[in-house]
DRENMAR-9519 format. One line per field, with one value per atom (N, C-alpha, C): y, z negated, x negated; residue number from 1; atom name. Coordinates in Angstrom, 1 decimal. Example, Ala and Ser with C-alpha at 12.3 -4.5 7.8 and 13.67 -1.06 7.14 Angstrom:
<torlos>
north (-5.7 | -4.5 | -3.3 | -2.2 | -1.1 | 0.0)
up (-7.8 | -7.8 | -7.8 | -7.1 | -7.1 | -7.9)
east (-13.2 | -12.3 | -13.2 | -12.8 | -13.7 | -12.9)
nr (1 | 1 | 1 | 2 | 2 | 2)
atom (N | CA | C | N | CA | C)
</torlos>
This chain:
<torlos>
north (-14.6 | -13.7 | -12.2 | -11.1 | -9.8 | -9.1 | -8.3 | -7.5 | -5.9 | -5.5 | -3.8 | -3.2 | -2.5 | -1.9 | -0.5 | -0.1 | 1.2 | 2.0 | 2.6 | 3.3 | 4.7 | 4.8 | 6.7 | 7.2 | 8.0 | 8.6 | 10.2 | 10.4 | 12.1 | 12.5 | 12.7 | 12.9 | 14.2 | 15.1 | 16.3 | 16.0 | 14.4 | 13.7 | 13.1 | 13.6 | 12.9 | 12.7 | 11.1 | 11.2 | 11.3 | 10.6 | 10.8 | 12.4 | 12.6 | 14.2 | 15.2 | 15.3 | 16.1 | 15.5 | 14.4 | 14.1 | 14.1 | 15.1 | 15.7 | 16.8 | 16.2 | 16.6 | 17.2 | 17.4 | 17.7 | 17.2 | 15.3 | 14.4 | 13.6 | 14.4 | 13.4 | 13.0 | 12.5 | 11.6 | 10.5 | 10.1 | 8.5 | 7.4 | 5.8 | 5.2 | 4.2 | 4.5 | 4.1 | 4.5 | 4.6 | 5.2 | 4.5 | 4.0 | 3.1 | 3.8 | 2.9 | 3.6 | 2.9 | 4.2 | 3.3 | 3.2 | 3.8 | 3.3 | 2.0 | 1.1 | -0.2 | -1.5 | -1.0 | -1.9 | -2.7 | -2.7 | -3.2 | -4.2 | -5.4 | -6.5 | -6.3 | -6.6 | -6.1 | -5.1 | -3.9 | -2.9 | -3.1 | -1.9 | -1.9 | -0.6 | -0.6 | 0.6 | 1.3 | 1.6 | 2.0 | 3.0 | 3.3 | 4.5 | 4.4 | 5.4 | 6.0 | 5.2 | 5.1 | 3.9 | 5.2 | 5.6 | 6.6 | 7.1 | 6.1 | 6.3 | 6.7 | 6.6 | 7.0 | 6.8 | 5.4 | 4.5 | 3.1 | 2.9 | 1.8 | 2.3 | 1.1 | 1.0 | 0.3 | 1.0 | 0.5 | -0.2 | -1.5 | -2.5 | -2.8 | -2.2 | -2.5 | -3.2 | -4.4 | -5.4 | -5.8 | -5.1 | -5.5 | -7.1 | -8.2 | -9.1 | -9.9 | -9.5 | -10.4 | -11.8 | -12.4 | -14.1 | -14.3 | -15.3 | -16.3 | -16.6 | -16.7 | -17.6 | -16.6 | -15.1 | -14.1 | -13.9 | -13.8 | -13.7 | -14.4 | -15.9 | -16.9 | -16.4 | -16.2 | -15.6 | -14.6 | -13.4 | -12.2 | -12.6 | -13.3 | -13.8 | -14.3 | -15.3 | -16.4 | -15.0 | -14.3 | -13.4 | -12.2 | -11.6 | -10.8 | -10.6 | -12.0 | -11.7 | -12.0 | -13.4 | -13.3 | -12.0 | -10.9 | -9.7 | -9.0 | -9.2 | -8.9 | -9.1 | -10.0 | -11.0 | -11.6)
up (-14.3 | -14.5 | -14.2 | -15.2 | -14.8 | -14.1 | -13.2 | -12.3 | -12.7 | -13.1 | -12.6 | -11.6 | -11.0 | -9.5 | -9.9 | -9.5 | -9.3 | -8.1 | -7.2 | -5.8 | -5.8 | -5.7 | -5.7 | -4.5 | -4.1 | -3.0 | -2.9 | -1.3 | -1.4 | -0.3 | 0.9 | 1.9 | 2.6 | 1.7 | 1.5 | 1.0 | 0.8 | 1.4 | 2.6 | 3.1 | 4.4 | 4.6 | 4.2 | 3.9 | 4.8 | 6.1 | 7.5 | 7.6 | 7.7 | 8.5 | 7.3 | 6.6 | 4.7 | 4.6 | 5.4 | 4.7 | 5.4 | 6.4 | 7.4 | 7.0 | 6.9 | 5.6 | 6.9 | 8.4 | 8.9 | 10.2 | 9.6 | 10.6 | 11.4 | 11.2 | 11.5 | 10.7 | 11.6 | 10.4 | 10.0 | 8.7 | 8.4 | 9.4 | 9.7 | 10.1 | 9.1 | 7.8 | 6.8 | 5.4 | 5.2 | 3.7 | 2.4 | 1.3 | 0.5 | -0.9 | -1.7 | -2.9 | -3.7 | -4.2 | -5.3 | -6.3 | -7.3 | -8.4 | -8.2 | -8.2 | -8.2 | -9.0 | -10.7 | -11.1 | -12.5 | -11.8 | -12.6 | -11.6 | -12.3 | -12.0 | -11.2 | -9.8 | -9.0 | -8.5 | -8.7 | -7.8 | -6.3 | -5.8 | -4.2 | -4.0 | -2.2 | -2.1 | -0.8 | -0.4 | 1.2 | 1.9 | 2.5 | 3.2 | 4.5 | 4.9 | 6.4 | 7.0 | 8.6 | 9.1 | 9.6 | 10.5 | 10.8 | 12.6 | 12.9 | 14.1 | 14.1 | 12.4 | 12.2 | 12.9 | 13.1 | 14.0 | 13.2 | 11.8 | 11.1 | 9.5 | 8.7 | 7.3 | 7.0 | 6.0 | 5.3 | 4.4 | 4.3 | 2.7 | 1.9 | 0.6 | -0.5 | -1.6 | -2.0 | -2.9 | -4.1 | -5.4 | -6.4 | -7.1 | -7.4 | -8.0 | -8.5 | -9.8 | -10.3 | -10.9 | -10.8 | -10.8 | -9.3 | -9.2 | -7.9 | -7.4 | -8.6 | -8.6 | -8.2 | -9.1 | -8.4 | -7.4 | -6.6 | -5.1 | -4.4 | -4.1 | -3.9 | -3.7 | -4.8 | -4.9 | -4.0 | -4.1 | -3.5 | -2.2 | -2.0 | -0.2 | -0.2 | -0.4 | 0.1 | 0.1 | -0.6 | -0.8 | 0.0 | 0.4 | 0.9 | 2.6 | 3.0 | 4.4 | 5.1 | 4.8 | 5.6 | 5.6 | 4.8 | 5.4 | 6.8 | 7.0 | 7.7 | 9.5 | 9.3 | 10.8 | 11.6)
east (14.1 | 13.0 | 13.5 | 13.0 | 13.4 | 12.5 | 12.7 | 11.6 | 11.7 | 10.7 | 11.0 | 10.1 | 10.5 | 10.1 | 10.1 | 8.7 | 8.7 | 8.0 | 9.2 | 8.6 | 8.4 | 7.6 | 7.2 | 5.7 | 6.6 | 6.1 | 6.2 | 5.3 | 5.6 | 5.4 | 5.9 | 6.4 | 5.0 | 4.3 | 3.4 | 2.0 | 1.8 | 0.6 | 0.7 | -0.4 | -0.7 | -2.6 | -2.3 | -3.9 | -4.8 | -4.6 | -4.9 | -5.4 | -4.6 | -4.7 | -5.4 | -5.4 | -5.5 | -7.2 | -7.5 | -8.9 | -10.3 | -9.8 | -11.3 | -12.2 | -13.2 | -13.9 | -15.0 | -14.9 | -15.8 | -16.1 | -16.1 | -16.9 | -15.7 | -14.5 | -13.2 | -12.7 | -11.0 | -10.0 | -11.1 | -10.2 | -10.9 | -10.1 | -11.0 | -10.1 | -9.3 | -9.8 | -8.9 | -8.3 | -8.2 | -7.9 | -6.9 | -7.9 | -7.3 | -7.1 | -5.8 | -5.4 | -6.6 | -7.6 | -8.6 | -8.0 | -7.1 | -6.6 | -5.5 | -5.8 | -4.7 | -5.4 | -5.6 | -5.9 | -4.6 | -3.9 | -2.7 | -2.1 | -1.4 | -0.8 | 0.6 | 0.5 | 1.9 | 1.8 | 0.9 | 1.3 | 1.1 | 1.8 | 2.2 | 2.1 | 1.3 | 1.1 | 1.0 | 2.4 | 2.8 | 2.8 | 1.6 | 0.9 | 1.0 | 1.7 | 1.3 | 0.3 | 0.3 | -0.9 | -1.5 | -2.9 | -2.9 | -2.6 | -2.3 | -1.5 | 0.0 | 0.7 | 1.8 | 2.7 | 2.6 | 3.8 | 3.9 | 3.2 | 3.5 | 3.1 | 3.0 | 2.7 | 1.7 | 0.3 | -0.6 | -0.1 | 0.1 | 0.6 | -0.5 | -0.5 | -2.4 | -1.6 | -1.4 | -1.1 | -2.5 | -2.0 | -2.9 | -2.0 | -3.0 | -2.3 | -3.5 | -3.3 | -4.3 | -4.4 | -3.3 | -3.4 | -2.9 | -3.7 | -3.2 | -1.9 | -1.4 | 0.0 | 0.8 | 0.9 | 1.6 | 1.9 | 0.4 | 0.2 | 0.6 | 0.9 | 1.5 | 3.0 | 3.4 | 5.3 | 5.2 | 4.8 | 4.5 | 4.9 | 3.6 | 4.1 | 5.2 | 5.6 | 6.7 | 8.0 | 7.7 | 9.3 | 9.0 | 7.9 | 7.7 | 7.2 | 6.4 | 6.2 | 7.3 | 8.4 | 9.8 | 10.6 | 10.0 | 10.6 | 10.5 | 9.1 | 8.1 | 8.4 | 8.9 | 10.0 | 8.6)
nr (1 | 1 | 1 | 2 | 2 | 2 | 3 | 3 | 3 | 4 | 4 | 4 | 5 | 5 | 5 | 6 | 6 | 6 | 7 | 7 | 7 | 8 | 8 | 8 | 9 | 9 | 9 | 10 | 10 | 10 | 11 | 11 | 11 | 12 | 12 | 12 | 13 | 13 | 13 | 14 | 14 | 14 | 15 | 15 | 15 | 16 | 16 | 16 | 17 | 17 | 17 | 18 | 18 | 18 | 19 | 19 | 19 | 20 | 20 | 20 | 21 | 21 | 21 | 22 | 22 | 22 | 23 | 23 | 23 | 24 | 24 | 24 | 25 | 25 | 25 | 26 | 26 | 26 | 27 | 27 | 27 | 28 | 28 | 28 | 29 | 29 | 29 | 30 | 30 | 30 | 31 | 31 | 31 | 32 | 32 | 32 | 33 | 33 | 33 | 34 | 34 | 34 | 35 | 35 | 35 | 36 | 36 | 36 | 37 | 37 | 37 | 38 | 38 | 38 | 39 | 39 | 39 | 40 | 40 | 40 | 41 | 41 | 41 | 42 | 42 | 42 | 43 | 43 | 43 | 44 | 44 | 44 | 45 | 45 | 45 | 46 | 46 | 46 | 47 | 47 | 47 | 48 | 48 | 48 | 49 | 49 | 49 | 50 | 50 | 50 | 51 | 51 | 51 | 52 | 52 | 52 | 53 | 53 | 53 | 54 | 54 | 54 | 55 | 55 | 55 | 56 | 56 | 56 | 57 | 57 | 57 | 58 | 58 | 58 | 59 | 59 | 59 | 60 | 60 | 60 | 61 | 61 | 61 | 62 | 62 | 62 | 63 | 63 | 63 | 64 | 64 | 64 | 65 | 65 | 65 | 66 | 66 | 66 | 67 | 67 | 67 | 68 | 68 | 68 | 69 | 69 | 69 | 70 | 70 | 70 | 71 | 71 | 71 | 72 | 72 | 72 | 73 | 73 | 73 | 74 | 74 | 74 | 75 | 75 | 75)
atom (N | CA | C | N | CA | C | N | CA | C | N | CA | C | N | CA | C | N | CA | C | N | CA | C | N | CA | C | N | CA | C | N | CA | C | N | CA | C | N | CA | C | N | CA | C | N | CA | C | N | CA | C | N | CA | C | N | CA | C | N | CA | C | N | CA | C | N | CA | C | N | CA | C | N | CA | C | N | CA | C | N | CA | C | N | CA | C | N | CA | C | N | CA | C | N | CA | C | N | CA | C | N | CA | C | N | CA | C | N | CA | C | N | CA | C | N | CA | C | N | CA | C | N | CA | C | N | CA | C | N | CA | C | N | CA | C | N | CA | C | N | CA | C | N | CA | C | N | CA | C | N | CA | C | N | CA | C | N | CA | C | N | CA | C | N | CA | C | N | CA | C | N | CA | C | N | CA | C | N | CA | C | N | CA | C | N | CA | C | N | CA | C | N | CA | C | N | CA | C | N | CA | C | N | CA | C | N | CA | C | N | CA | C | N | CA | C | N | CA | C | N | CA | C | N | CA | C | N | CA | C | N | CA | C | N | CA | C | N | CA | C | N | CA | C | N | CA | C | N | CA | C | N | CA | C | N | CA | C | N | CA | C)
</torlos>
């Protein structure tokens, strides 16, 4: 099977900090456009000592693969 991967990021988002609208940081902040099959989407945590992981996958089976190859990263 062929895979194509696409990672794109920007170092001059910082959604944490960029989205105090007043009442405080948020204590979460999620990518609302993720309606396509496979995306991934690795955001700053807001204690900025780890990674938000947002997995769109819309058949099961996908999702299934996704794991098995992806949480043994994880350790």
């Amino acid at each position: 099977m062929d895979w194509l991967i696409n990672v794109s990021g920007s170092l001059s988002v910082w959604a944490y900090e960029g989205a105090d609208f007043g009442w405080g940081r948020p204590r979460r902040t999620e990518n609302v456009r993720m309606n396509h099959d496979g995306q991934v989407a690795l955001v700053r945590a807001r204690d900025g000592q780890g990674v938000q992981v947002s997995v769109s996958m819309l058949q099961r089976a996908r999702m299934d693969t996704f794991k098995s190859q992806f949480l043994p990263l994880l350790g």
